[in-house]
C-alpha positions as CSV (number, residue, x, y, z in Angstrom):
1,X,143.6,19.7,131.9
2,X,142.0,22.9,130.5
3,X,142.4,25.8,133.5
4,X,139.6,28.5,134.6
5,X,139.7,31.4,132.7
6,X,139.7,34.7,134.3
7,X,138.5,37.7,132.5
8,X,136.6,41.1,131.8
9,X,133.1,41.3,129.9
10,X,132.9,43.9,127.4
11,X,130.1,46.0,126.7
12,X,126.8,44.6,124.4
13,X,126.7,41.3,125.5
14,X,123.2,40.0,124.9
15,X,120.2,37.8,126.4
16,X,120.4,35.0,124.4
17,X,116.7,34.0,124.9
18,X,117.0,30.4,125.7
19,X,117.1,28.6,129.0
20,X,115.9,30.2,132.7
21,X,119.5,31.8,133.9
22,X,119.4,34.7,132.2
23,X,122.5,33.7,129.8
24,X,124.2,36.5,127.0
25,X,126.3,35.9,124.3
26,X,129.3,38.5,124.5
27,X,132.9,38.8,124.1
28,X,135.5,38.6,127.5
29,X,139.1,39.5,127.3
30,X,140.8,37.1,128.6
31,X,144.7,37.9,128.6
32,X,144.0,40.4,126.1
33,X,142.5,38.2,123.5
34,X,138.6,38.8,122.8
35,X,136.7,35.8,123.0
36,X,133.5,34.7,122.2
37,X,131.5,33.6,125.6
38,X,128.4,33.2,126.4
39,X,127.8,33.9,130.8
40,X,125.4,33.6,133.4
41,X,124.9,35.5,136.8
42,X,124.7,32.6,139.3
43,X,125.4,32.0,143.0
44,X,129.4,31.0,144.0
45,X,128.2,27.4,144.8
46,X,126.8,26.9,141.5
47,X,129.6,28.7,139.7
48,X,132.3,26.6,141.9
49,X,130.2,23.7,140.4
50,X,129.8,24.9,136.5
51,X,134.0,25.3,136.7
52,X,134.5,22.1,138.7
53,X,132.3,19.9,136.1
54,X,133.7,21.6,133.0
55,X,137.3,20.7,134.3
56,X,136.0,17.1,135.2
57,X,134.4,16.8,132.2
58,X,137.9,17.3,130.4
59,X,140.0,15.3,132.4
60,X,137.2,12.0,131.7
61,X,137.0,13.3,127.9
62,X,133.4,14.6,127.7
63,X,133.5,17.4,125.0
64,X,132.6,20.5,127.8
65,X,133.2,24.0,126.6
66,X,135.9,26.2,128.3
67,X,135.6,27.6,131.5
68,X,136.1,30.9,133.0
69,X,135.2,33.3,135.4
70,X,134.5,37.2,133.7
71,X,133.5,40.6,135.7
72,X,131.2,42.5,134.5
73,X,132.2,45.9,136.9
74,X,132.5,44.1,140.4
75,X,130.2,41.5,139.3
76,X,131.5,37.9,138.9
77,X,129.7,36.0,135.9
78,X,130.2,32.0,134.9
79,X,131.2,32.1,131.0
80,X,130.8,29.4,129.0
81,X,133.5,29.9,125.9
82,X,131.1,30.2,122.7
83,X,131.2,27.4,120.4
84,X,128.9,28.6,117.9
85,X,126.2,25.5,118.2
86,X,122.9,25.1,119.4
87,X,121.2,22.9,121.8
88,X,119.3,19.9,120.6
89,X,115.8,21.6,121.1
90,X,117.1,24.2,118.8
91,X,119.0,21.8,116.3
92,X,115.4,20.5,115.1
93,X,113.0,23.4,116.4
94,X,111.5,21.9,119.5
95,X,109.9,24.2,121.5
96,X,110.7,23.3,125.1
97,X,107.6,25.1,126.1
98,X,105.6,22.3,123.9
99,X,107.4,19.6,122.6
100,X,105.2,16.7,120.5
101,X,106.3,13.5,120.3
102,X,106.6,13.3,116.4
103,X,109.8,16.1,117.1
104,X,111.3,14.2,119.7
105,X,111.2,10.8,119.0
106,X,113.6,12.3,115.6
107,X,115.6,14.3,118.5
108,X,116.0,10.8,120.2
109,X,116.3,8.7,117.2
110,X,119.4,11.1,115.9
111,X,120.7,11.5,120.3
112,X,121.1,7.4,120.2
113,X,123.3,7.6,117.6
114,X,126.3,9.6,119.3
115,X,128.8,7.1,120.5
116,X,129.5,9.5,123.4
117,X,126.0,9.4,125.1
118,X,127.2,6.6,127.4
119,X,130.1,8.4,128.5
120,X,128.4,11.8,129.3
121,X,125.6,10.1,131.3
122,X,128.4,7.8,133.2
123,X,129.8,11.6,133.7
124,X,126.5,12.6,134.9
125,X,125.6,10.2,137.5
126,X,128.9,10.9,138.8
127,X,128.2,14.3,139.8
128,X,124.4,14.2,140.1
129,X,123.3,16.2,137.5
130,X,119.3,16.8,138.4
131,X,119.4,19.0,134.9
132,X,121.0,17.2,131.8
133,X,117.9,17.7,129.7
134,X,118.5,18.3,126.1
135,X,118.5,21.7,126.3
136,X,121.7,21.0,127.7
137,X,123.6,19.3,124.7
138,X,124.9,21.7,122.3
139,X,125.8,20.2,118.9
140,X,126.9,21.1,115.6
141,X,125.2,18.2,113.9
142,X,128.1,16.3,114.4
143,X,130.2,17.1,117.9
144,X,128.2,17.5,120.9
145,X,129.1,19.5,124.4
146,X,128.0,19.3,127.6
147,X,127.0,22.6,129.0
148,X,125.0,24.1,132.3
149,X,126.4,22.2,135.0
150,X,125.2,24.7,138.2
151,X,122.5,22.3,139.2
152,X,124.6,19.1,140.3
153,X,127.1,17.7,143.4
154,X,124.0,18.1,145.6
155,X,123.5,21.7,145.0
156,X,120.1,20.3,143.7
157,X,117.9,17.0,144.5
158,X,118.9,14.4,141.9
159,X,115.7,12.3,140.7
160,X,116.8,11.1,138.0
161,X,118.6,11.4,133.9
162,X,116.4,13.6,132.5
163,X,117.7,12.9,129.2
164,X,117.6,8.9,129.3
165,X,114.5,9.7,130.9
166,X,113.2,11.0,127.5
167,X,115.0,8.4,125.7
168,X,113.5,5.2,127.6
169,X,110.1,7.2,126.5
170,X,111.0,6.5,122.9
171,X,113.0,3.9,122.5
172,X,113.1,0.3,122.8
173,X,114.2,-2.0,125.1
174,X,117.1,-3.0,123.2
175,X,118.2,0.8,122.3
176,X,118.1,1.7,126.1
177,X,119.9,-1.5,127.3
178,X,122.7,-0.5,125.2
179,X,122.6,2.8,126.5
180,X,122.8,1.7,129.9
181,X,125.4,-0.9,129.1
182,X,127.8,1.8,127.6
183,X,127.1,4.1,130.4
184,X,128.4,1.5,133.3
185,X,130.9,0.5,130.8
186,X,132.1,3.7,130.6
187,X,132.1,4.3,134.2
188,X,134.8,1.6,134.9
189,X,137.0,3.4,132.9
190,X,137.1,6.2,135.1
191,X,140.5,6.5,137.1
192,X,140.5,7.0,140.9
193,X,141.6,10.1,141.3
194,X,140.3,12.0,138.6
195,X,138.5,14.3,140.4
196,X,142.1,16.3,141.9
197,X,142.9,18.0,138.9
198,X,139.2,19.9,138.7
199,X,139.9,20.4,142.8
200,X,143.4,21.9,142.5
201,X,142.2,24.1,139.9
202,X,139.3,25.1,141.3
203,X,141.0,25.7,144.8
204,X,143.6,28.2,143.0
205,X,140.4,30.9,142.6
206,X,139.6,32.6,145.5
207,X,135.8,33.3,144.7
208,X,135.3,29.2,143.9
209,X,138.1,27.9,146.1
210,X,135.7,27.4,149.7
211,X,133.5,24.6,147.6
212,X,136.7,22.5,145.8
213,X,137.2,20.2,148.8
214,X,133.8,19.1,149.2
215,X,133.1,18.9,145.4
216,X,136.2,16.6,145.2
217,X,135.0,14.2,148.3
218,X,131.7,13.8,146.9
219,X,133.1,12.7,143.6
220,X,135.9,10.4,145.4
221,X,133.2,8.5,147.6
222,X,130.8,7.5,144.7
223,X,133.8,6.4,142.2
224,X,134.2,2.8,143.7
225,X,130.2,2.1,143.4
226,X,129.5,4.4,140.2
227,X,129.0,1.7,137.7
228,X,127.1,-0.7,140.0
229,X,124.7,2.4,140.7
230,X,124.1,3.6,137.4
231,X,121.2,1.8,137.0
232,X,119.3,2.5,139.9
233,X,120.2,6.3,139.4
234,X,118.7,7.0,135.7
């Protein structure tokens, strides 16, 4: 189980342009090391989630970025450890603005492939992500990592996957039956329990700390049902 970070921002990190939070691309010392992050000023319920999910994410083995927490001055920022990728939008050009179907339907054909889709939308239900759109896959071409977790654990309504969601749009019935069948599949696999680690770890950090209990019982009550409600939930 990776830990939170904890951290100073340097001077000249910059907007990187893409998504609505504001995010830069900078370096943090963590320990004395520079390291490539990429942060976001956010309220301490949505950080408390972004480092709670992250940690999750690692202990169910869904490829999630590093974690810490970096001040800028007094401020405290979310950072995201840089891994050099971009989202799928960017990864074939889409603008998110206006996106035509010719240039998703090859974003979906290519997404289907990824033998961890299942997983990270088993993942997802679990902690009702109301944002996994596919602006928030990063990928290299051939890893991918879940980023931007702030707007899940109730923080937010949950309607819906908005990924699948796109995916049921173009893709048969076939592809997305799979899909869902790895995705429950997937869930059973997840040990009861699995949430404490992300809890303890969040609960060390006193800025995060006040939202680790709840986070964790939310996660504990929908494990026993989370495959069975899958389908219903994308």
């Amino acid at each position: 189980m990776s830990r939170i970070l904890v951290g100073v921002l340097q001077p000249g990190a910059r907007l990187l342009g893409a998504g609505i939070n504001g995010a830069r691309r900078g370096v943090a010392m963590f320990d004395g090391q520079p390291t490539g992050v990429v942060v976001k000023n956010c309220p301490p319920q949505e950080l408390a989630a972004e480092c709670f999910c992250a940690l999750l994410a690692d202990a169910l083995c869904v490829n999630s970025p590093p974690v810490g927490i970096v001040f800028e001055g007094k401020t405290p920022l979310f950072a995201s450890i840089d891994v050099q990728a971009p989202n799928l939008m960017q990864q074939f050009c889409i603008n998110p603005d206006a996106p035509n179907s010719a240039e998703l339907q090859v974003l979906v054909d290519e997404l289907v492939q990824w033998v961890g889709l299942g997983r990270l939308i088993a993942l997802d239900v679990l902690v009702r992500n109301s944002d996994r759109n596919p602006g928030n896959l990063l990928t290299d071409g051939q890893d991918y990592w879940a980023i931007d977790h702030g707007r899940t654990l109730d923080l937010y309504p949950y309607q819906c996957h908005k990924t699948y969601r796109v995916i049921s749009q173009f893709s048969n019935e076939l592809v997305c039956a799979n899909i869902e069948s790895s995705a429950i599949s997937n869930a059973l696999t997840f040990p009861a329990g699995c949430e404490l680690p992300a809890s303890h770890e969040v609960d060390r950090h006193t800025l995060v700390a006040a939202y680790a209990q709840g986070f964790a019982q939310a996660v504990a009550s929908r494990l026993p049902s989370l495959a069975s409600s899958i389908k219903g939930l994308l």
